[in-house]
MARMARSE-798749 format. One record per residue (C-alpha): z, x, y; residue number from 1. Coordinates in pm, 1 decimal, padded with zeros to 6 digits. Each point is the difference from the previous one (the first is absolute). Layout:
N
((Z,X,Y),NUM),
...
***
This chain:
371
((-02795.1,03749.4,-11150.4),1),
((00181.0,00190.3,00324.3),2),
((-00378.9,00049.7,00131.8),3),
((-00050.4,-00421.4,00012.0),4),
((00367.9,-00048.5,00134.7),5),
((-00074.7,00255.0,00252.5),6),
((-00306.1,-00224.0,00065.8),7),
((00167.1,-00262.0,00057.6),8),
((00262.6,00103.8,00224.0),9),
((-00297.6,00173.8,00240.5),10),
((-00174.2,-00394.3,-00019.7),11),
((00327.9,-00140.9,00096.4),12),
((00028.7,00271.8,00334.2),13),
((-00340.5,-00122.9,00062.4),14),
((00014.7,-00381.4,-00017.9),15),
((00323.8,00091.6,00205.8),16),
((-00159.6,00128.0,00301.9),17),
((-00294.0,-00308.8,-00060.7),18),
((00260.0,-00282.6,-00025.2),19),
((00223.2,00159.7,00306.1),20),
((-00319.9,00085.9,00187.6),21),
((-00069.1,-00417.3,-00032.9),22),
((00351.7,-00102.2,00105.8),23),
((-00024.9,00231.5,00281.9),24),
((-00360.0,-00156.0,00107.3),25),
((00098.6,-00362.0,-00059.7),26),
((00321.2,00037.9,00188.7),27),
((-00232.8,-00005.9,00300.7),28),
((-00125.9,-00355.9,-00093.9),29),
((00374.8,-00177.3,-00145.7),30),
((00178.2,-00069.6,00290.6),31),
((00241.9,-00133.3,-00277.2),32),
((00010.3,00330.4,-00202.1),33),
((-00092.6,00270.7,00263.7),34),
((00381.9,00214.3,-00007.6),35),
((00058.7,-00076.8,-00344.3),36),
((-00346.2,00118.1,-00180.8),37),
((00009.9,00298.1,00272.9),38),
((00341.8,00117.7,-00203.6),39),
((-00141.2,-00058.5,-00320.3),40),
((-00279.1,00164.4,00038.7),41),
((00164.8,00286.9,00118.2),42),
((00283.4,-00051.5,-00325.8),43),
((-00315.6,-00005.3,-00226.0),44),
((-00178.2,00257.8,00146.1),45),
((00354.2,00265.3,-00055.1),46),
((-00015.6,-00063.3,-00339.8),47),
((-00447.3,-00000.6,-00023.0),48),
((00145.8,00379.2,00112.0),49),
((00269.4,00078.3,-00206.9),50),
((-00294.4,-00081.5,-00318.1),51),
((-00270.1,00187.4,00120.9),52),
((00267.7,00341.6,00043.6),53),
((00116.4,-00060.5,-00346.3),54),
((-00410.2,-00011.6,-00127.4),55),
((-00047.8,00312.1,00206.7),56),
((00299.6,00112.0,-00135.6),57),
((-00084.7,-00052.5,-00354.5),58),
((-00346.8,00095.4,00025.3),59),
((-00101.0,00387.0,-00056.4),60),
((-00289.0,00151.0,00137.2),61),
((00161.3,-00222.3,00352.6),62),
((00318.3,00098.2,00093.7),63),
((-00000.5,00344.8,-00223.2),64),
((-00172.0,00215.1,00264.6),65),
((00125.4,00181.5,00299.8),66),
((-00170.0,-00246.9,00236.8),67),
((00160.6,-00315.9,-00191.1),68),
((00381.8,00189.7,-00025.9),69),
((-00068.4,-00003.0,00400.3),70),
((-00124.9,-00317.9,00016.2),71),
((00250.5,-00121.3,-00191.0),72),
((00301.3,00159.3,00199.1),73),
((-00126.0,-00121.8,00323.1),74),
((-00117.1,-00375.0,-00080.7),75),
((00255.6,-00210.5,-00022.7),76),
((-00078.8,-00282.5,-00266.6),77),
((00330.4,-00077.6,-00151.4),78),
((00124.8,-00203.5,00309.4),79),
((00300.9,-00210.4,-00158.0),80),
((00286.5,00001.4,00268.7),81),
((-00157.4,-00283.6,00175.8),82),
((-00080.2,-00197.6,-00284.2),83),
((00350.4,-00190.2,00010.7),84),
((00000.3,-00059.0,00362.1),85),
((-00406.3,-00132.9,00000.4),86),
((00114.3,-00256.7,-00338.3),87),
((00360.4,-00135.9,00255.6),88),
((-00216.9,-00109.7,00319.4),89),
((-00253.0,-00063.2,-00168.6),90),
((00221.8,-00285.6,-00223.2),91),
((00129.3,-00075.9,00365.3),92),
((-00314.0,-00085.6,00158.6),93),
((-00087.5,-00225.6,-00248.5),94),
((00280.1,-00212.7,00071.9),95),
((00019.5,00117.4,00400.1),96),
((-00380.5,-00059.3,00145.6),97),
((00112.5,00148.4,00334.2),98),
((00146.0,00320.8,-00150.7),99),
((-00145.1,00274.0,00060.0),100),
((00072.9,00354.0,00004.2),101),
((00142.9,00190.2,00291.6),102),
((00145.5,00316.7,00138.3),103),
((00383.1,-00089.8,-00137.7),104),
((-00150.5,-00009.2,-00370.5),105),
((-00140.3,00380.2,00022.2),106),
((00318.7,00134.1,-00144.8),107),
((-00050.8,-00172.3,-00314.0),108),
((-00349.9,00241.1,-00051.8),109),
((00210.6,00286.5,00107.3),110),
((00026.6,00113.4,-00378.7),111),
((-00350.8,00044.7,-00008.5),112),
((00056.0,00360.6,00121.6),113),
((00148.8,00049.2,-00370.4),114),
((-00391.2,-00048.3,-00146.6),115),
((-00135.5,00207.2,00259.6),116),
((00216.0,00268.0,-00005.1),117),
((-00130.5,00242.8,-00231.7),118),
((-00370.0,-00035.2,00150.6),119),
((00157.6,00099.1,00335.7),120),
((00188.4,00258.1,-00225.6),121),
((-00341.5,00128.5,-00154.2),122),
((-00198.9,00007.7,00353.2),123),
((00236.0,00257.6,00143.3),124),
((00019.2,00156.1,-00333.9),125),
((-00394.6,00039.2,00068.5),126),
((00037.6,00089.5,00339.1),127),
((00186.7,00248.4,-00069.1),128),
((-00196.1,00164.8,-00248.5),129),
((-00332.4,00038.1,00181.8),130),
((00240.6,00099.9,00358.9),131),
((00118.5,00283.6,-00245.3),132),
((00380.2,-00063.2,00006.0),133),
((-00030.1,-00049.2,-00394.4),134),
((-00136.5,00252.2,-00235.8),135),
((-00293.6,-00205.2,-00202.7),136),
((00077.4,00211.5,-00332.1),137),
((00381.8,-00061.5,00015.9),138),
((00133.2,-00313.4,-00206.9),139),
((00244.2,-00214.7,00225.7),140),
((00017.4,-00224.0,-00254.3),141),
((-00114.6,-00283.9,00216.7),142),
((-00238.8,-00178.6,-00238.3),143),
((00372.1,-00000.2,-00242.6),144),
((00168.4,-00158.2,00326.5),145),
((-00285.3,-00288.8,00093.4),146),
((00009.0,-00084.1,-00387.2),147),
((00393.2,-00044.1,-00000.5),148),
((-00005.0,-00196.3,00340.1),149),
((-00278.6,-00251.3,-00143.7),150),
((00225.3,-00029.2,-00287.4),151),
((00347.0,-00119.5,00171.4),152),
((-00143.5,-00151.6,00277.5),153),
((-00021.1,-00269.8,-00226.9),154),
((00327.1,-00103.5,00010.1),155),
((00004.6,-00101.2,00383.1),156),
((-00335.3,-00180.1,-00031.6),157),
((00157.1,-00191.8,-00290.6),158),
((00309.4,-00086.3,00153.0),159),
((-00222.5,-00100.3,00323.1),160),
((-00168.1,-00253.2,-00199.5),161),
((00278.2,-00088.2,-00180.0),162),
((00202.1,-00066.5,00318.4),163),
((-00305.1,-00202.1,00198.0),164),
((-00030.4,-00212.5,-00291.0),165),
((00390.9,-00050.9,-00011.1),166),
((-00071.5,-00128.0,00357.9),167),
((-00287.7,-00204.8,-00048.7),168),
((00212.0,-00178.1,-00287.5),169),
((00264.9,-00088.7,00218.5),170),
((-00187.6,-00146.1,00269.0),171),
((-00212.1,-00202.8,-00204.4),172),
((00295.2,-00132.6,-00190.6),173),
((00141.3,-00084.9,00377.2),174),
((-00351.8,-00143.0,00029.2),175),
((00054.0,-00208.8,-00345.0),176),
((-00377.8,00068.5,00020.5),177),
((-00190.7,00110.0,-00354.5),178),
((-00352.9,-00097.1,-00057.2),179),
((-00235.4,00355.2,00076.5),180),
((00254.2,00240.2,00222.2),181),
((00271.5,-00077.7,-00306.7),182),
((-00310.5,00058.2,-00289.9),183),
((-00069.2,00322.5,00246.3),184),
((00382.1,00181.9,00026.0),185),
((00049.8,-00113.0,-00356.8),186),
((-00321.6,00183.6,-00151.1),187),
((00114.0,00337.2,00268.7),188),
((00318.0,-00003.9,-00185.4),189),
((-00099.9,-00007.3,-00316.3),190),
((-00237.4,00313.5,00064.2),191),
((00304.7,00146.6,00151.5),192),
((00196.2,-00006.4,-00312.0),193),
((-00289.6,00101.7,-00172.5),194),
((-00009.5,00281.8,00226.0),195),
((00389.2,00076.9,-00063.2),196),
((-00076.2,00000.0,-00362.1),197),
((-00274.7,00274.4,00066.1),198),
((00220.7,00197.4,00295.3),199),
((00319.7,00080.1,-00231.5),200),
((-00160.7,00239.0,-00293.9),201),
((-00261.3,00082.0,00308.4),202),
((00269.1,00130.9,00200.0),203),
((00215.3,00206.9,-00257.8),204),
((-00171.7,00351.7,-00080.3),205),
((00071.8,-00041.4,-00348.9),206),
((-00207.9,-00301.1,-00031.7),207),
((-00221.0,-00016.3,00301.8),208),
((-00314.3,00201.2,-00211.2),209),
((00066.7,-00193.0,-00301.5),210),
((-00050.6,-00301.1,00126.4),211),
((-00321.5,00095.0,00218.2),212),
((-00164.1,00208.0,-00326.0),213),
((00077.1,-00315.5,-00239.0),214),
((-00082.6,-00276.4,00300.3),215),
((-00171.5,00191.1,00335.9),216),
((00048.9,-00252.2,00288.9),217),
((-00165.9,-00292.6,-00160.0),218),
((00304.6,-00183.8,-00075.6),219),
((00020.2,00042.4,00390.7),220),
((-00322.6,-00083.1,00110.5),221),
((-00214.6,-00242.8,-00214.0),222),
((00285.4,-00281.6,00160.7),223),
((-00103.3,00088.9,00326.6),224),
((-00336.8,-00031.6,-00066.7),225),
((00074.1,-00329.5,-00127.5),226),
((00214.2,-00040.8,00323.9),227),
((-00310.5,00056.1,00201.0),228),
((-00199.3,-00305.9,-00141.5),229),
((00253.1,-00173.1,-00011.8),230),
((00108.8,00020.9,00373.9),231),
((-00401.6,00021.2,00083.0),232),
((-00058.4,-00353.8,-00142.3),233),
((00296.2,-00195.6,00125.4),234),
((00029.8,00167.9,00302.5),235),
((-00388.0,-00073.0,00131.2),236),
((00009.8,-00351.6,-00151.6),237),
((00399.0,-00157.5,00062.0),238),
((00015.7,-00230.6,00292.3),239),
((00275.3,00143.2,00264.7),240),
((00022.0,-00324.5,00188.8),241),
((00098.8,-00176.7,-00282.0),242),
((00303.4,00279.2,-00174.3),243),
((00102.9,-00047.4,00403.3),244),
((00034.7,-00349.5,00010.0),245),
((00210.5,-00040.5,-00346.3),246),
((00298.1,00224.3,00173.1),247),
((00262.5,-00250.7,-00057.8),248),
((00123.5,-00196.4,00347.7),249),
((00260.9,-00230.3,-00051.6),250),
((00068.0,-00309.3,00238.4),251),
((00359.1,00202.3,00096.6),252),
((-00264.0,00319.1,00136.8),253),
((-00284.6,-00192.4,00134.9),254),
((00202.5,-00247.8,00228.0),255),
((00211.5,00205.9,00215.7),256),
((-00271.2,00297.3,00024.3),257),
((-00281.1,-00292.0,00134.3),258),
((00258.4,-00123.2,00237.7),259),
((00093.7,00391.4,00094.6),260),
((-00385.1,00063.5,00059.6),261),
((-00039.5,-00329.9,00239.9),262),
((00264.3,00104.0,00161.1),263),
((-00108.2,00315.6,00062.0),264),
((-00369.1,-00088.7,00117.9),265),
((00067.2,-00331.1,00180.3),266),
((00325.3,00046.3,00185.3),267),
((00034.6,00361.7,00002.3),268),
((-00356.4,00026.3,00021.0),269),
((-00051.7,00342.8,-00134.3),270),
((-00340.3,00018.9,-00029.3),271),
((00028.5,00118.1,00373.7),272),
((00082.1,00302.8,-00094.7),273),
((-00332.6,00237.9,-00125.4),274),
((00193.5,00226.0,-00169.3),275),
((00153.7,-00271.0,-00232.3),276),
((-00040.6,00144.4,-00391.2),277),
((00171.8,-00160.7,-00325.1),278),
((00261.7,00223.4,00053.5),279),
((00110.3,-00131.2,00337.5),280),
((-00030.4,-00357.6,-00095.7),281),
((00209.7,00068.5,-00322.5),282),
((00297.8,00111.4,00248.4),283),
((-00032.5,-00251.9,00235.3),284),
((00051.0,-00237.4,-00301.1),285),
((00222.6,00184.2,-00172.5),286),
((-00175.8,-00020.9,-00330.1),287),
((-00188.0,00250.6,-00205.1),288),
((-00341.6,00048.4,00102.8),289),
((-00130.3,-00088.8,-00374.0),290),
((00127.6,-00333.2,00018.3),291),
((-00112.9,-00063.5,00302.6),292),
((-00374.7,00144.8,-00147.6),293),
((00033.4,-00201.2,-00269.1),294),
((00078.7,-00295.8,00142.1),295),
((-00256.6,00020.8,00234.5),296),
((-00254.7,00079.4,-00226.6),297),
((00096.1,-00224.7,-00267.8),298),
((00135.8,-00287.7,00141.7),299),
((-00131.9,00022.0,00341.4),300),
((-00392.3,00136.1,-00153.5),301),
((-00013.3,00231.9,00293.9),302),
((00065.9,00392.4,00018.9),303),
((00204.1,00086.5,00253.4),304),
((-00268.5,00093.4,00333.2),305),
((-00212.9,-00278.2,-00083.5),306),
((00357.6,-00233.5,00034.0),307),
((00076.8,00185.4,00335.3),308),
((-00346.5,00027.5,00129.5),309),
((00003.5,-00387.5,-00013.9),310),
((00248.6,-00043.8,00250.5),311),
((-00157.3,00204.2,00208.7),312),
((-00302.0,-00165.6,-00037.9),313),
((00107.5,-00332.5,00065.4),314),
((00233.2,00162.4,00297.7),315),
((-00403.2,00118.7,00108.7),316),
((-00125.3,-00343.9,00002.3),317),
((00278.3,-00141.5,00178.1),318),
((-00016.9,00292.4,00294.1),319),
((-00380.2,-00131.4,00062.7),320),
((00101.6,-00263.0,00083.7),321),
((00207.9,00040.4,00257.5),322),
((-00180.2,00067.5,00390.3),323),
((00131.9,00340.3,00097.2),324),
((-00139.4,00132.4,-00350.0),325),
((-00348.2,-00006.3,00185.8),326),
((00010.6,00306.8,00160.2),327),
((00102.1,00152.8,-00307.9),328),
((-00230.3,00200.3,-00262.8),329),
((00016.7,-00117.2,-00335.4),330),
((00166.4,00370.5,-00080.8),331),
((00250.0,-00086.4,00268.5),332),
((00077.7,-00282.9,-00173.6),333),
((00010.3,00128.7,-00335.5),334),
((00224.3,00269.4,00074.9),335),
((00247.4,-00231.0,00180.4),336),
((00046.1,-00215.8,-00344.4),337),
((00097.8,00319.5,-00181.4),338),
((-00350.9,00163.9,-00160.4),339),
((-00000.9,00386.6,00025.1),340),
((-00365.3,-00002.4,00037.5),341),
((-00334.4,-00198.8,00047.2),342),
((-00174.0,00063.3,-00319.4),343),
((00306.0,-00120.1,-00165.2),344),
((00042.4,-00309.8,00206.8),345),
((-00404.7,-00018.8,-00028.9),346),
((00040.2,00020.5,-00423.1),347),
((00288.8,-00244.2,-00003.4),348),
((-00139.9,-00233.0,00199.9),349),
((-00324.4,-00028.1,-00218.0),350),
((00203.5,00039.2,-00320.3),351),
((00190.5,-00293.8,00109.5),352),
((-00256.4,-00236.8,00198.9),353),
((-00303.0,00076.6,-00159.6),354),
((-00200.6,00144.5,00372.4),355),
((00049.0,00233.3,00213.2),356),
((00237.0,-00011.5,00340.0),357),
((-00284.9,-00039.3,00231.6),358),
((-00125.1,-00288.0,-00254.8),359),
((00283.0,-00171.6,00014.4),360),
((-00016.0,00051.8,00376.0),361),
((-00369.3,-00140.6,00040.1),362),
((00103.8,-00312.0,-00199.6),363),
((00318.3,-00088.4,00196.4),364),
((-00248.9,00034.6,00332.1),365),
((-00223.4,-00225.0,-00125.2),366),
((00279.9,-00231.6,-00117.5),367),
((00139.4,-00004.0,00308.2),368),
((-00349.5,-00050.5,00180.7),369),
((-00083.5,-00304.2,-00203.5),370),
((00347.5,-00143.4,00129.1),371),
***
């Protein structure tokens, strides 16, 4: 019976690494999707790891050697600490379509040092055996100390998880959105008190063999397996445009932040500025830069550069038109109604007009030759 559980926790690591190698490749293709299936995949993939180290684990004859006690102290496969963090933003991009992950949000993986401590630990351990600083026939007791670290770093992963979920909870309920993020944090929380249920007798030395001669980690393990399909199939298959456009906007939101964005591009006229981000529109507003995402992407159907880039557009055509832009390149031009850079101003142009600049050039001379 442990030999076909076993089995089935090493085909869950693989259709892991198949179903996040998909999201990965298909977040090419979904302009939609693309930041969202990027963090699941990488979510599904930690815990396609976190399986297969358990089957190698549990396996003899793979682990039970020299080579696969070094293997095993320098791989890291049990990867948890970010686990939390991945399952918040990625519950916030679903309802945020411009979020994306930056520099300020690298603290938040900070914690990951607490899995990969004791293969850093067991490197210089090796190190220092073949340098000769360690005597190879002494017993430092080191295999004793990797064991107990495994064992309570645990607790920090748990409360990790526990913690991003706490977060995820809150700012759906500020959301008041349910539908597939709520289904998600709910199902995460119930394996996390699963997982508390497992961690207490785990974590008390009286208990702690016990309960992994009477259970092993199955108890563990088979629900992340079923985690892994689970996120696999409705993560490939969900539509992100539409959990996006059911974040609820009432009239008292939507009014004030279209009149704030006018504002902003047709008196204050922003789009100018090259630099201009989400950010720096949400403080020239004064409102947070969700709302103003989620306005314009739900109300307004538009992400946020294809909004600007209009204006600029538009600001484009109106600039041919006047003589002294004659002796003026069409990068000249470009640049003066706020584009960073030509391909840009070449992509948004066709994105919204359907040709090319020089097209759209061509066409007005003839226009203008016919007249």
């Amino acid at each position: 019976m442990a030999g076909i559980l076993r089995t089935i926790i090493l085909l869950g690591a693989i259709q892991g690494f198949i179903v996040g190698a998909l999201l990965a490749s298909s977040a090419r293709r979904d302009r939609h999707g693309a930041r969202q299936k990027r963090l699941l995949a990488i979510l599904i993939g930690l815990l396609a790891m976190a399986c297969l180290n358990i089957y190698l684990f549990e396996t003899p004859g793979l682990m039970n050697t020299p080579l696969g006690n070094i293997l095993s102290a320098l791989i890291p496969l049990i990867v948890v600490m970010p686990i939390g963090p991945l399952l918040y933003f990625y519950v916030r991009s679903l309802l945020e379509p411009e979020f994306r992950l930056s520099r300020r949000h690298r603290r938040h993986f900070y914690s990951t040092a607490i899995d990969l401590f004791p293969h850093a630990a067991a490197a210089v351990y090796i190190i220092l055996l073949v340098l000769g600083v360690l005597n190879p026939h002494k017993n430092y007791g080191f295999g004793t100390f990797l064991d107990d670290y495994q064992q309570y770093a645990d607790i920090p992963r748990w409360l990790s998880l526990s913690i991003y979920l706490w977060l995820a909870s809150r700012y759906l309920a500020t959301a008041r959105i349910g539908g597939w993020p709520k289904t998600l944090v709910r199902v995460f929380t119930a394996f996390a008190i699963l997982w508390f249920i497992f961690l207490v007798p785990y974590e008390i030395p009286r208990t702690s063999d016990w309960l992994l001669d009477r259970f092993d980690w199955f108890p563990l393990y088979l629900p992340i397996v079923g985690l892994i399909y689970w996120l696999g199939v409705k993560g490939y298959f969900i539509s992100y445009r539409l959990i996006a456009m059911k974040t609820a906007l009432t009239p008292e939101i939507v009014n004030p932040a279209v009149q704030a964005l006018k504002k902003a591009m047709e008196q204050d006229r922003l789009w100018l500025d090259p630099a201009l981000n989400l950010g720096g529109l949400s403080r020239h507003c004064g409102l947070p830069p969700k709302t103003l995402s989620a306005v314009l992407n739900q109300h307004l159907e538009k992400t946020f550069n294809a909004w600007v880039n209009e204006y600029r557009i538009t600001a484009f055509k109106d600039r041919l038109l006047q003589p002294e832009s004659r002796e003026l390149t069409i990068a000249g031009i470009a640049y003066d109604c706020g584009f960073n850079s030509l391909p840009t101003f070449q992509r948004a142009f066709k994105s919204l007009t359907g040709i090319t600049p020089k097209e759209y050039l061509r066409k007005r001379e003839i226009k203008s030759g016919s007249e």
